[in-house]
N, CA, C and O atoms as a GROMACS GRO file, in nm:
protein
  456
    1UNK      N    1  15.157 -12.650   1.086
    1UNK     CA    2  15.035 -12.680   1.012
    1UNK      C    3  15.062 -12.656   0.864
    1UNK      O    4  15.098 -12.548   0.817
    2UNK      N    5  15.037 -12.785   0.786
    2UNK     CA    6  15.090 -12.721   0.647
    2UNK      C    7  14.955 -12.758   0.575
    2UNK      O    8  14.881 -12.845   0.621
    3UNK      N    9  14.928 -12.696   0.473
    3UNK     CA   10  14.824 -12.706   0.396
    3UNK      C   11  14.832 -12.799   0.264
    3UNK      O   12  14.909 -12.799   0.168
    4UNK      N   13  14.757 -12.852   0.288
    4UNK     CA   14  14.768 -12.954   0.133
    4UNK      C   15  14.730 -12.919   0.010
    4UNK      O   16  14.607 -12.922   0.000
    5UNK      N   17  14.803 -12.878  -0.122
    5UNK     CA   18  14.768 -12.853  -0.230
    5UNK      C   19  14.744 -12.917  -0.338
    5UNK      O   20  14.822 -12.991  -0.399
    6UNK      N   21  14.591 -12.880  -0.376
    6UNK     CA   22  14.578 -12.970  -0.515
    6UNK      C   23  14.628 -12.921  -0.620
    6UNK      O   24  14.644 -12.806  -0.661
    7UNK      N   25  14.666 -13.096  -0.687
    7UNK     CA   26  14.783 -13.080  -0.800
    7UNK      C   27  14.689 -13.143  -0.964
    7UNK      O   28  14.617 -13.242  -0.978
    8UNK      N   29  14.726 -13.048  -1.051
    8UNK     CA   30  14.683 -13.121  -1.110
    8UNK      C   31  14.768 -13.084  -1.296
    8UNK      O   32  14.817 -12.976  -1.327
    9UNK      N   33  14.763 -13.194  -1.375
    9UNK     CA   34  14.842 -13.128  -1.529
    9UNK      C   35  14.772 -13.062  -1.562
    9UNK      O   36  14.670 -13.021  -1.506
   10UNK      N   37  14.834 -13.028  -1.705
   10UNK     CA   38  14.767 -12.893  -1.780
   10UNK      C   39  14.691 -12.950  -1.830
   10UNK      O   40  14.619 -12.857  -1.868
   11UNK      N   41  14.638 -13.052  -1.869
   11UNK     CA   42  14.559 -13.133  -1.968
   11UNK      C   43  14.442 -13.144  -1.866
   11UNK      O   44  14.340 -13.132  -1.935
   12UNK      N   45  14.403 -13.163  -1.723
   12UNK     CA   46  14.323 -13.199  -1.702
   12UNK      C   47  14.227 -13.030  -1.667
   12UNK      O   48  14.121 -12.991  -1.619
   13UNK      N   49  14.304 -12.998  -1.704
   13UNK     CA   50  14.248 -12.840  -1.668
   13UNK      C   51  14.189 -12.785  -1.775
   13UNK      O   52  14.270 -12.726  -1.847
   14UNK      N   53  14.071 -12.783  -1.813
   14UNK     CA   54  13.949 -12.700  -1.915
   14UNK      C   55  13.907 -12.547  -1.840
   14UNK      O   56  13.935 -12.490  -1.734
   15UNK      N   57  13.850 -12.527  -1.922
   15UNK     CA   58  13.788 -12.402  -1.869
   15UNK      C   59  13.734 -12.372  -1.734
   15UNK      O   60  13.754 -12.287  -1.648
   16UNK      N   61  13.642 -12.495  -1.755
   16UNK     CA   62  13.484 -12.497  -1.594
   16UNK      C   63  13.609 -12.545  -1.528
   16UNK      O   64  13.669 -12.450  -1.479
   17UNK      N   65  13.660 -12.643  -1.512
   17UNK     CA   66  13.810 -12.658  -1.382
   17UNK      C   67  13.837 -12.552  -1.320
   17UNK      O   68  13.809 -12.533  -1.201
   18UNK      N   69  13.913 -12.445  -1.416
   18UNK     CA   70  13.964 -12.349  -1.389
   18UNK      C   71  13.837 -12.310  -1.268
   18UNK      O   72  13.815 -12.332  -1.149
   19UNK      N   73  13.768 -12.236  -1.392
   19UNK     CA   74  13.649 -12.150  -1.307
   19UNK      C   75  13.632 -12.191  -1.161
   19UNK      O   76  13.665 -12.128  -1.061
   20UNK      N   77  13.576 -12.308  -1.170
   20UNK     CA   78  13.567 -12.417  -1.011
   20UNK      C   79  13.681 -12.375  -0.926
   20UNK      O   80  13.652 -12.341  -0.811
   21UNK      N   81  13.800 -12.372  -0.959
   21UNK     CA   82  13.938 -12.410  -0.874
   21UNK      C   83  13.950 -12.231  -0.816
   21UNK      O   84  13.954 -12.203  -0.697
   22UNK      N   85  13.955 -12.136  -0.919
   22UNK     CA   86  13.929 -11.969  -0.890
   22UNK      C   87  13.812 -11.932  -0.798
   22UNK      O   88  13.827 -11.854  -0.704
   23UNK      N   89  13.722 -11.978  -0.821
   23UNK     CA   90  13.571 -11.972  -0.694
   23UNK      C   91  13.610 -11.993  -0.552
   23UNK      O   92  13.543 -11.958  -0.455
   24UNK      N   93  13.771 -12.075  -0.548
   24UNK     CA   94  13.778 -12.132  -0.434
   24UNK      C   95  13.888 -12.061  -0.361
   24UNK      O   96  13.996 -12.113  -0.390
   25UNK      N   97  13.896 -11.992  -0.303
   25UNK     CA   98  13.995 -11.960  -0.230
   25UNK      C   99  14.164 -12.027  -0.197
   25UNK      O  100  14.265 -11.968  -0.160
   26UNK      N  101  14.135 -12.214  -0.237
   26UNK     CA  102  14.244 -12.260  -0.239
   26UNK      C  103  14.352 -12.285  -0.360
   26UNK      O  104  14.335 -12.323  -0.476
   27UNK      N  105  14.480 -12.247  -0.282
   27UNK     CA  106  14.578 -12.296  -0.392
   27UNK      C  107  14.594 -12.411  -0.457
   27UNK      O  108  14.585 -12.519  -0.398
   28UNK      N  109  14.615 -12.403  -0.565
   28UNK     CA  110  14.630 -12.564  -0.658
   28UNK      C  111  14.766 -12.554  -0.724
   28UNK      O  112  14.816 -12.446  -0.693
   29UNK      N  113  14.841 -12.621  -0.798
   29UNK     CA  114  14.936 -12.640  -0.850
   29UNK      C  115  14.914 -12.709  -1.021
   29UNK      O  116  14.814 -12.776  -1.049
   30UNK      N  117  14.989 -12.689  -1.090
   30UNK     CA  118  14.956 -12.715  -1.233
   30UNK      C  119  15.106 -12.748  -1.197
   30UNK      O  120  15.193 -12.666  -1.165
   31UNK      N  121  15.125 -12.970  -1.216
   31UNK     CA  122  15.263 -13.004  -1.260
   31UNK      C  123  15.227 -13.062  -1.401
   31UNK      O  124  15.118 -13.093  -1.448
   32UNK      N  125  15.402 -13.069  -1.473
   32UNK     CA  126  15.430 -13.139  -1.577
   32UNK      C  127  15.393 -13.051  -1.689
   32UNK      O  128  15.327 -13.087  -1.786
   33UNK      N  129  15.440 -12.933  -1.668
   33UNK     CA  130  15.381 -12.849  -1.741
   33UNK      C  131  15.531 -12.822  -1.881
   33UNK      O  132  15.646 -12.780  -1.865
   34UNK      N  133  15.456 -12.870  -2.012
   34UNK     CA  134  15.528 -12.837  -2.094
   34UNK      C  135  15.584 -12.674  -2.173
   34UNK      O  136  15.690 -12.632  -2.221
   35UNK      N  137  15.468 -12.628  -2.155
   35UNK     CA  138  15.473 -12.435  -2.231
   35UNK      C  139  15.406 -12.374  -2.078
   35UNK      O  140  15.290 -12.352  -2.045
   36UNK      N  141  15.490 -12.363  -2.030
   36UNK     CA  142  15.471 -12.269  -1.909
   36UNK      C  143  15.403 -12.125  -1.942
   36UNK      O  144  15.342 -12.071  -1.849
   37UNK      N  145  15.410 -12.059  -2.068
   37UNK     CA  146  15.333 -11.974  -2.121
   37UNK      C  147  15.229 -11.963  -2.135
   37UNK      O  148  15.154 -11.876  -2.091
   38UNK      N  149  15.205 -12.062  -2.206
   38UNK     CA  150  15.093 -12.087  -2.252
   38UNK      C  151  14.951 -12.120  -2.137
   38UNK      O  152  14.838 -12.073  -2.139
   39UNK      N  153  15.022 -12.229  -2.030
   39UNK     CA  154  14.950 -12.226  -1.920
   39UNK      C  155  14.922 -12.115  -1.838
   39UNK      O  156  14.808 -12.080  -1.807
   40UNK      N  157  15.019 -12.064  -1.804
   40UNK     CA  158  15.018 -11.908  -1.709
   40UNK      C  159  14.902 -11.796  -1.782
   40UNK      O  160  14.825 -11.723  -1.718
   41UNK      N  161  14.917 -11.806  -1.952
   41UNK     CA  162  14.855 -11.709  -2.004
   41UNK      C  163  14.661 -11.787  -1.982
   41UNK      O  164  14.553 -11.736  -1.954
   42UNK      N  165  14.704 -11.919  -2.011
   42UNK     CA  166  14.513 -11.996  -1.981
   42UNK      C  167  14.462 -11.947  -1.825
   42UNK      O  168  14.344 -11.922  -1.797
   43UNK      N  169  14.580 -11.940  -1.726
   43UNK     CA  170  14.531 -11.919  -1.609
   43UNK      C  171  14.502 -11.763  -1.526
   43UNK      O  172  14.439 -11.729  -1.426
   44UNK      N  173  14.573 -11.702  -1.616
   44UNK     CA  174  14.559 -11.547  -1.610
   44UNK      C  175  14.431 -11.528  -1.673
   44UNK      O  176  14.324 -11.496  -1.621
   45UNK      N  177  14.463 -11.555  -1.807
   45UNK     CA  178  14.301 -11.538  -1.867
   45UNK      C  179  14.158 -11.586  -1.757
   45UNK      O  180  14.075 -11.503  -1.720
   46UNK      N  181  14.154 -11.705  -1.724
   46UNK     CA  182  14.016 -11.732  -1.648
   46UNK      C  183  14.000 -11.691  -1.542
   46UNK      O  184  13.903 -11.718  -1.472
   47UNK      N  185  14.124 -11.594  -1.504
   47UNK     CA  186  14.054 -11.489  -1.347
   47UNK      C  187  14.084 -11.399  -1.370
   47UNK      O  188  14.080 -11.321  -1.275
   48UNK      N  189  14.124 -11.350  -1.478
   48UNK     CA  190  14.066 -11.197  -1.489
   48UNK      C  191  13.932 -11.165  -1.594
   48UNK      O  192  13.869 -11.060  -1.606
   49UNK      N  193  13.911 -11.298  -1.668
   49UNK     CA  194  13.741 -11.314  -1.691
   49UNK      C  195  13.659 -11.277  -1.629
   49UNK      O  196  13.566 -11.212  -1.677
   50UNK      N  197  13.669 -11.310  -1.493
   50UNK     CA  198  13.582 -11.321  -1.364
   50UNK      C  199  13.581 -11.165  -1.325
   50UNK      O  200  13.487 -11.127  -1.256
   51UNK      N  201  13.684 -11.068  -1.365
   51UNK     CA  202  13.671 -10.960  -1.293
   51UNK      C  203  13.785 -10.946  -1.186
   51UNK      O  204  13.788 -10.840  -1.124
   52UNK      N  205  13.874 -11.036  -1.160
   52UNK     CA  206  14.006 -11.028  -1.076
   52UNK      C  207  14.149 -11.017  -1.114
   52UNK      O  208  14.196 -11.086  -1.205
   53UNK      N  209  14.212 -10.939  -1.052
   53UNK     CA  210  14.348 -10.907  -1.056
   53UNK      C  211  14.428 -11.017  -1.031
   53UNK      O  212  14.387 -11.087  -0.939
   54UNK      N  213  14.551 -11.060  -1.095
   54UNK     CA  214  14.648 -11.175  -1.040
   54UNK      C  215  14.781 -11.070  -1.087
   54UNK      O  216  14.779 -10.971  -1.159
   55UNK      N  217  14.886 -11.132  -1.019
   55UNK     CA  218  15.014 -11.110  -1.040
   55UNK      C  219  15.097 -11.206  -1.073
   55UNK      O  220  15.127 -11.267  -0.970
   56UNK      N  221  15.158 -11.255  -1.180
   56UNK     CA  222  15.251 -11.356  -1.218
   56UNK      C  223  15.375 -11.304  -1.177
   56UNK      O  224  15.398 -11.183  -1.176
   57UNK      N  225  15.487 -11.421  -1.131
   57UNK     CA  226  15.574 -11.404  -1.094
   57UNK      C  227  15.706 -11.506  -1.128
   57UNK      O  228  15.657 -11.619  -1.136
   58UNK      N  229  15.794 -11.511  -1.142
   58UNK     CA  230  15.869 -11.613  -1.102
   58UNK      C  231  15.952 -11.680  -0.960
   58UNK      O  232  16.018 -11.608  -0.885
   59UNK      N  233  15.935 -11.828  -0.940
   59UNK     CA  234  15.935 -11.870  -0.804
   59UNK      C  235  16.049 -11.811  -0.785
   59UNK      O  236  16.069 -11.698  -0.829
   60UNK      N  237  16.128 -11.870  -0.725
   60UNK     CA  238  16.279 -11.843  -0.647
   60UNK      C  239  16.329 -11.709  -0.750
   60UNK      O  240  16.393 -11.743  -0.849
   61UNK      N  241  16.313 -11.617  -0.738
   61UNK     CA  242  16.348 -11.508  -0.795
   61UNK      C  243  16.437 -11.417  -0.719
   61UNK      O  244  16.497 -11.320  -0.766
   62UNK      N  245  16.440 -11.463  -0.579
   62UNK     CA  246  16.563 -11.405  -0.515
   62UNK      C  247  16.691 -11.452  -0.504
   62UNK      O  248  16.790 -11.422  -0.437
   63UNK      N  249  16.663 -11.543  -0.597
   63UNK     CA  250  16.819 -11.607  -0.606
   63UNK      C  251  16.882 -11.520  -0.712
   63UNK      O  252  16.993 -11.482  -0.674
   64UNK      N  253  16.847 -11.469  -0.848
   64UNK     CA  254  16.850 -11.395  -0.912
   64UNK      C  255  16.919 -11.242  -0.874
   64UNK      O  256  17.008 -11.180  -0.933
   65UNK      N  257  16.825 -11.204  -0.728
   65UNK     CA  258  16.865 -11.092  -0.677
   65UNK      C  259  17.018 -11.119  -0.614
   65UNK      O  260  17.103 -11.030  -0.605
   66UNK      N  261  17.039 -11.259  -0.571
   66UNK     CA  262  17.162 -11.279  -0.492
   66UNK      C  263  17.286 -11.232  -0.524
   66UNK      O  264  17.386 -11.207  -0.458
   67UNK      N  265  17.247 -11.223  -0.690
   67UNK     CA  266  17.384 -11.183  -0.754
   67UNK      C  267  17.429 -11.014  -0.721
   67UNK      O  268  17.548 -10.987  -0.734
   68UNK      N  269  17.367 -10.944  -0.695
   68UNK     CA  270  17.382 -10.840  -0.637
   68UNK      C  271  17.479 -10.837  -0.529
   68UNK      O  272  17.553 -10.739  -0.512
   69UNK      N  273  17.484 -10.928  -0.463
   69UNK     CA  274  17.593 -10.917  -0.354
   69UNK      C  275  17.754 -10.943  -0.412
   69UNK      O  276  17.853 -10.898  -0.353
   70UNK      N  277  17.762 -11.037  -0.560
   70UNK     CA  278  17.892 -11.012  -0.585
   70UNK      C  279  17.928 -10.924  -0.627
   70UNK      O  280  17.871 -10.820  -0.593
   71UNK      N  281  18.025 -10.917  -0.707
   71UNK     CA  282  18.069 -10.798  -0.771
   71UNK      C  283  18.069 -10.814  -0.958
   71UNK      O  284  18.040 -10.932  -0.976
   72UNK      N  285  18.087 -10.750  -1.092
   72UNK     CA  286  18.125 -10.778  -1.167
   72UNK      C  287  17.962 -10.820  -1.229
   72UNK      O  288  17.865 -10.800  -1.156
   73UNK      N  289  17.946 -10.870  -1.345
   73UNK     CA  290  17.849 -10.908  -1.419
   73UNK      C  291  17.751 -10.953  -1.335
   73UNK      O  292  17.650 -10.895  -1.374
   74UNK      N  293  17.718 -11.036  -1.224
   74UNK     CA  294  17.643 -11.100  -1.149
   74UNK      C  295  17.572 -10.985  -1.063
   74UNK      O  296  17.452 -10.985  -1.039
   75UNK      N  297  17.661 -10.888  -1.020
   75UNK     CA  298  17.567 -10.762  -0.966
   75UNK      C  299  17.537 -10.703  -1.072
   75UNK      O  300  17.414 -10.709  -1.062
   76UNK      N  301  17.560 -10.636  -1.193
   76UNK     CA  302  17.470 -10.578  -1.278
   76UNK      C  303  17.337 -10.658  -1.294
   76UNK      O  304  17.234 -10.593  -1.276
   77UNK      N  305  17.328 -10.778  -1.323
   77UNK     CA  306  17.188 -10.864  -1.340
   77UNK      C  307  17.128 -10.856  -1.191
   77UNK      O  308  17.030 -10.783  -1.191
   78UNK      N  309  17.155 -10.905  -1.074
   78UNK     CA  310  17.097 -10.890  -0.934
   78UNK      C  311  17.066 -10.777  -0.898
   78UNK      O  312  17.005 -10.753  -0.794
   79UNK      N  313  17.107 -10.683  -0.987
   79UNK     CA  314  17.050 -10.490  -0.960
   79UNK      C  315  16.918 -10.498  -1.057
   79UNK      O  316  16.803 -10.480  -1.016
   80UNK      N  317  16.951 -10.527  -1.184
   80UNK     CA  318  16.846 -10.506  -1.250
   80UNK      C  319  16.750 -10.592  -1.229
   80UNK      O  320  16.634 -10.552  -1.240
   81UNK      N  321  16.771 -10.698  -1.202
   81UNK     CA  322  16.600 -10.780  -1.146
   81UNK      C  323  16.553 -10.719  -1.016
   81UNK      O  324  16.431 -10.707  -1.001
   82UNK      N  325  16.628 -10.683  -0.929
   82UNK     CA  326  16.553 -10.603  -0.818
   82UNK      C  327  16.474 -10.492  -0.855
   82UNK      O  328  16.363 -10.466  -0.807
   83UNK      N  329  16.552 -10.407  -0.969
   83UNK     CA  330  16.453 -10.288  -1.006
   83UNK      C  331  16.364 -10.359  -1.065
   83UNK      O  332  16.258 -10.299  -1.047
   84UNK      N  333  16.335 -10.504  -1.159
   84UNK     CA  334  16.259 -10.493  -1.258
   84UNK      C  335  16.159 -10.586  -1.141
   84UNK      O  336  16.038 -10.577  -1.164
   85UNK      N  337  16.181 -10.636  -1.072
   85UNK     CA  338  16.073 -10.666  -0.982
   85UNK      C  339  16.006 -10.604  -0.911
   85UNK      O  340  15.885 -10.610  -0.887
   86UNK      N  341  16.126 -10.507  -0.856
   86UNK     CA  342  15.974 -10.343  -0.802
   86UNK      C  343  15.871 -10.274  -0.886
   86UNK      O  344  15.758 -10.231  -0.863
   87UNK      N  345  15.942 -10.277  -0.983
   87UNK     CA  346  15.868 -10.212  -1.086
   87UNK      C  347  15.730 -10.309  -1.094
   87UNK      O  348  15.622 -10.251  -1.087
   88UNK      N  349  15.732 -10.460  -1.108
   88UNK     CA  350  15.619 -10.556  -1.131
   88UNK      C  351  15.569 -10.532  -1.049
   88UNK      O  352  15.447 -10.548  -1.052
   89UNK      N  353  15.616 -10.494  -0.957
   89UNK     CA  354  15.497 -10.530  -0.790
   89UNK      C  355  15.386 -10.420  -0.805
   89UNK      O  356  15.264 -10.436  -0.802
   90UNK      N  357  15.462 -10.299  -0.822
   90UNK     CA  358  15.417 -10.200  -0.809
   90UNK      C  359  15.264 -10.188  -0.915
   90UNK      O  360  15.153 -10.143  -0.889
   91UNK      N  361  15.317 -10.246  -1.030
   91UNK     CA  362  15.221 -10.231  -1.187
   91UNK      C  363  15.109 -10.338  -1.119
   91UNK      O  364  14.996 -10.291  -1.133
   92UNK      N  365  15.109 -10.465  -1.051
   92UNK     CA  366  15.041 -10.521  -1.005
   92UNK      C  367  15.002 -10.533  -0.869
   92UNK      O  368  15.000 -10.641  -0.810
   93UNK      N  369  14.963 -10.395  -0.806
   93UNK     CA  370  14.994 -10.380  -0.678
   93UNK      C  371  14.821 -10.473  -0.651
   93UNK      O  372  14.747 -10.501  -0.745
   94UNK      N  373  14.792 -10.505  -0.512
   94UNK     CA  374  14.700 -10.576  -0.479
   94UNK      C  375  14.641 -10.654  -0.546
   94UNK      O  376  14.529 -10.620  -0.586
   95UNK      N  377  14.685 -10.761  -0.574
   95UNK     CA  378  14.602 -10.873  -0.645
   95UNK      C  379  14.531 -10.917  -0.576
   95UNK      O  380  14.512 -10.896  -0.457
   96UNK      N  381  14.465 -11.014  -0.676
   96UNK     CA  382  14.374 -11.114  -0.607
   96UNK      C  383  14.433 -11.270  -0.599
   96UNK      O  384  14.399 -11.341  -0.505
   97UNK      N  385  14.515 -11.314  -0.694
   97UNK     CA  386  14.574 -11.426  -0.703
   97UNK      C  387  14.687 -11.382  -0.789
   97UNK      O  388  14.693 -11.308  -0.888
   98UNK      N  389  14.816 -11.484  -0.689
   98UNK     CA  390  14.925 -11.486  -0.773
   98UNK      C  391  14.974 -11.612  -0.835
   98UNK      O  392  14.950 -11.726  -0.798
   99UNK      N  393  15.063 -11.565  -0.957
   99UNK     CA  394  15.066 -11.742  -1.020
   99UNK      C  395  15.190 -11.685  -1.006
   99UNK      O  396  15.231 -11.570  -1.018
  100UNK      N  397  15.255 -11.822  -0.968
  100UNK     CA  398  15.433 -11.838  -0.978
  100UNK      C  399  15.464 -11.954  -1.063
  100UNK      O  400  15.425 -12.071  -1.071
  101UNK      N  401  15.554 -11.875  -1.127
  101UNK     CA  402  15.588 -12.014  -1.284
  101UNK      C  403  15.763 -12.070  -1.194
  101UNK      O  404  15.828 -11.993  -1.124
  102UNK      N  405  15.791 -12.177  -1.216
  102UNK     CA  406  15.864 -12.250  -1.176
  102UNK      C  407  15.860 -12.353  -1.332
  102UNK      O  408  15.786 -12.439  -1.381
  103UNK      N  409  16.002 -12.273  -1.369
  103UNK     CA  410  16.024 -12.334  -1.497
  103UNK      C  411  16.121 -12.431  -1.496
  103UNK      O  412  16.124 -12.506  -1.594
  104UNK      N  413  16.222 -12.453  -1.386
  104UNK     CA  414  16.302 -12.544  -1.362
  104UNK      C  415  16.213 -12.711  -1.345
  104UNK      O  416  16.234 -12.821  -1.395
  105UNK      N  417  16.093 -12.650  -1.234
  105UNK     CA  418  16.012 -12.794  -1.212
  105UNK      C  419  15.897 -12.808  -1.293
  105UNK      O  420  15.811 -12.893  -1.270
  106UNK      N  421  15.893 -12.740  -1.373
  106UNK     CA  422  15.771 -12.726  -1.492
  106UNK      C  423  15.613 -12.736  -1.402
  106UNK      O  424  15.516 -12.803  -1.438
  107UNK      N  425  15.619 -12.664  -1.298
  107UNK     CA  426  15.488 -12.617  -1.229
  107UNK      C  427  15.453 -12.469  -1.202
  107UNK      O  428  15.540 -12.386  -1.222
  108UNK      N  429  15.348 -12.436  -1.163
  108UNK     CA  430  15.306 -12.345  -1.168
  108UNK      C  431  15.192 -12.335  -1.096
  108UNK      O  432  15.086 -12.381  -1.136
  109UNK      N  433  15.213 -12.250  -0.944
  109UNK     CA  434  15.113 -12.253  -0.854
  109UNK      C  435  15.014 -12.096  -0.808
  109UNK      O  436  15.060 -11.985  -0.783
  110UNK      N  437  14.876 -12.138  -0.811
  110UNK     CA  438  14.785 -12.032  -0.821
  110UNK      C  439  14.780 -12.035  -0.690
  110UNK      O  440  14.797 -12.145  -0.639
  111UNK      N  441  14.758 -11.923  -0.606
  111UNK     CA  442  14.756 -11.876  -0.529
  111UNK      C  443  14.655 -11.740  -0.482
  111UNK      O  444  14.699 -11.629  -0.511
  112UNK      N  445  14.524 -11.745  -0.411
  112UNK     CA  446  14.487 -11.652  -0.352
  112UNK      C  447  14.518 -11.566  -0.219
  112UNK      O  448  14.537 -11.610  -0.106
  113UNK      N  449  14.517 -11.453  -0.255
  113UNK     CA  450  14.605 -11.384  -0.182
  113UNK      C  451  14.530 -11.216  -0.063
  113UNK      O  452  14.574 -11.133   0.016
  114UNK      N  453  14.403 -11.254  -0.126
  114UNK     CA  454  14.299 -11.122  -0.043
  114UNK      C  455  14.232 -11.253   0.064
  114UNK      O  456  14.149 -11.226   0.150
   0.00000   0.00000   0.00000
């Protein structure tokens, strides 16, 4: 059973969107996204307006960790994103929605998570 997610650019997304799309329990996706910052920071902003916790993240971030298994420069970085991701989890422990930035595909998907 897979769930279908609405997609939509950064441009078509205003404020009341937002608001509407956060009211809803379902995930949406923001493609074609040029300043992944800038979006993540518009979409953080309009749910914690509301009074809710989110956690931003980056997608495939365990690939990052993978480097840990070699040896040499690639495990120093795959050590330190493991610590620096516990550390995030922890600072954002129970959210309410998480956004994952996916900067390779220039999207970025909201996600409720209580």
């Amino acid at each position: 059973m897979s769930i279908d997610i609405q997609r939509f650019t950064a441009d078509e997304l205003d404020s009341e969107k937002l608001d509407v799309l956060i009211s809803q329990p379902q995930p949406f996706q923001v493609v074609g996204v040029g300043d992944i910052s800038a979006t993540v920071s518009k979409n953080e902003g309009r749910i914690e307006k509301i009074g809710l916790r989110c956690r931003v993240y980056t997608e495939y971030w365990a690939t990052a960790m993978a480097g840990s298994l070699f040896s040499g420069v690639a495990s120093v970085v795959g050590q330190a994103s493991a610590v620096g991701i516990a550390a995030h989890r922890l600072a954002t422990i129970n959210p309410d929605y998480e956004i994952g930035k996916n900067k390779l595909a220039g999207t970025i998907t909201v996600k409720h998570v209580k």
